[in-house]
N, C-alpha and C positions, 0 to 999 in steps of 0.2 A: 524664180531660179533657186534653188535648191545648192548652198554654197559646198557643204559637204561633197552632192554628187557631181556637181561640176568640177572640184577637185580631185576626187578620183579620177573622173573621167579624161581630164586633160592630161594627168598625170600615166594613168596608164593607157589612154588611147588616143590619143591626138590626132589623129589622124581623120578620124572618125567626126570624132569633138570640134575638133576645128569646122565643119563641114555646118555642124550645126548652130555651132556660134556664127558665122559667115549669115545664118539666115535670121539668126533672132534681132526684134528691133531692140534696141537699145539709148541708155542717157547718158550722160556724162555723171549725173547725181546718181542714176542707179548700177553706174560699174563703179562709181568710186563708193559710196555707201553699201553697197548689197555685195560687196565683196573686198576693190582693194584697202581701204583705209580697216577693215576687218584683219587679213593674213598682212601687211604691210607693219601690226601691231608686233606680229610673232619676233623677228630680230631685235626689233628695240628692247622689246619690255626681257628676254632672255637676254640681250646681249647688257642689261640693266643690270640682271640677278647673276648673271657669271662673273662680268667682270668688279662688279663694286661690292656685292655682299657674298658671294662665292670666294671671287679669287683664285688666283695660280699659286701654287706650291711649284719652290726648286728648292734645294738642298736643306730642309726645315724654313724655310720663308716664304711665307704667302704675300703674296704684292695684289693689295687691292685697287681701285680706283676712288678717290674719296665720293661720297653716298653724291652731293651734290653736283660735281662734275658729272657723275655717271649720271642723272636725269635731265640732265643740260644735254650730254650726248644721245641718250634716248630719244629725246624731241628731236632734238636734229635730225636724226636718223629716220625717225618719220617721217617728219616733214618732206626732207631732200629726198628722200624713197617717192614719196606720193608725188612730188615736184618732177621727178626724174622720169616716172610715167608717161606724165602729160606733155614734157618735152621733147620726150623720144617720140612721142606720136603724131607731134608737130611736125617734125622731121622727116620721118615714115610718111607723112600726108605731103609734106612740101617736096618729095622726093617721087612721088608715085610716077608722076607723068615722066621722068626722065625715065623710068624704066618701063613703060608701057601698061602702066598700072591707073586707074581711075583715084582719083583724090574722093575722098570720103575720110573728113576725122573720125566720127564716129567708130569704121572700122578700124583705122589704124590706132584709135583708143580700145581697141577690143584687143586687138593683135598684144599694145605691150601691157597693157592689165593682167590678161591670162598666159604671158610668156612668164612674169615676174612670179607667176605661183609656184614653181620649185625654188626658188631664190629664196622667197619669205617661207616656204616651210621647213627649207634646210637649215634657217637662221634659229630654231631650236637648237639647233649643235653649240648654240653661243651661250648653253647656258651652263654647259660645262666644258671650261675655256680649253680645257687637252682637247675638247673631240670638234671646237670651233672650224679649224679645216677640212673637215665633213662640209660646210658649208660651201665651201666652193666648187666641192662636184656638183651639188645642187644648183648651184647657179652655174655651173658648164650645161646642166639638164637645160637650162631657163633659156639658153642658146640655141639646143636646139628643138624645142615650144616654138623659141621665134621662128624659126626659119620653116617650120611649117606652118605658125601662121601668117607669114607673108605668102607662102607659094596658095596657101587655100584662100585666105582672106581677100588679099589684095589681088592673086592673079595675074600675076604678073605674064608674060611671053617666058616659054622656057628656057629657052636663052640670055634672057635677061635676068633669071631667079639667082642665079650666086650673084650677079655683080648686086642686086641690091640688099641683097643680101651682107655681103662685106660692106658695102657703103654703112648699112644699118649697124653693124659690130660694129665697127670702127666707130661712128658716134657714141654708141652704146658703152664702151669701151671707156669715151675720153666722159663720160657723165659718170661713169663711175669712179674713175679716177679724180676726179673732183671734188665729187662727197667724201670718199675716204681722205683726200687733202682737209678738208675744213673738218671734219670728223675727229684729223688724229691732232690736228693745230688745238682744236677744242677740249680732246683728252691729255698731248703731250705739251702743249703750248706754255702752260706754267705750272706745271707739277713738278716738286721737287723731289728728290727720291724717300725723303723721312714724309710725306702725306703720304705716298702711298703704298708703303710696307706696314706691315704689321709683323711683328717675330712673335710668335708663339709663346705665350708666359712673360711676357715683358709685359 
């Protein structure tokens, strides 16, 4: 697999994409190595260089994050990204039969590996912290990846695709809210405001 053109392809044609990912065999080692632990890198290591050695500027003050908290958060951010994957696909699989869907992890580790590719490539926006909510259109995209790849992957009954659909947000949802909880405990949990300003010529 060719990771380049599988991200284009997902990104601009999914529909399509999904159709063929749906028939290719697949590992657990070869979607987490030959692709996600690959774009999974892009938020960290930019939300690294944005926020700890870039920084925000207001009113002449740039507020950094000190160097070693930010690759505390970096890893984290990894990690619980790659962790969140394989969660949600648990979920997606332990969820299939309610909605008229065949259980296969395998697939439903395809479904959230390649939904998460706008997510991880909008997370460049964090490398320069004014345009970091850019990132979250990117991962509104990464919503709807999912929801075509459940309706192609998994197959669900037509009438069943939105509800499992919401069932799958709605987890999706409280796993992100999670990581950004121990995310921001890890960034704001014991910084005092004099580590992480810098004033310009001081």
């Amino acid at each position: 697999m060719n990771i380049v053109a599988r991200v284009k392809a997902i990104l601009l044609q999914p529909t399509s994409e999904w159709k063929v990912i749906r028939n290719e065999q697949a590992s657990v080692a070869g979607l987490y190595t030959g692709y996600a632990v690959i774009l999974a890198a892009i938020p960290a290591v930019a939300g690294f260089i944005g926020y700890s050695l870039i920084g925000t500027s207001f009113m002449g003050v740039t507020i950094r994050f000190p160097v070693g908290r930010g690759i505390i958060w970096a890893v984290l951010q990894y990690g619980l990204q790659l962790a969140a994957v394989y969660v949600l696909a648990l979920i997606i699989d332990a969820l299939a039969p309610s909605f008229g869907a065949g259980k296969n992890f395998l697939d439903s580790l395809k479904i959230t590996v390649y939904s998460y590719t706008a997510a991880w490539l909008g997370g460049i926006f964090m490398i320069i912290p004014s345009l970091a909510p850019l990132s979250l259109l990117a991962a509104i995209y990464s919503l709807v990846l999912l929801w075509f790849g459940l309706s192609t992957v998994k197959d669900p009954p037509k009438e069943k695709q939105a509800g499992y659909f919401v069932v799958t947000l709605i987890v999706a949802i409280i796993l992100f809210a999670l990581i950004g909880s121990v995310l921001q405990r890890v960034v704001f949990g014991s910084i005092g405001p004099a580590a992480a300003v810098h004033i310009p010529g001081a």
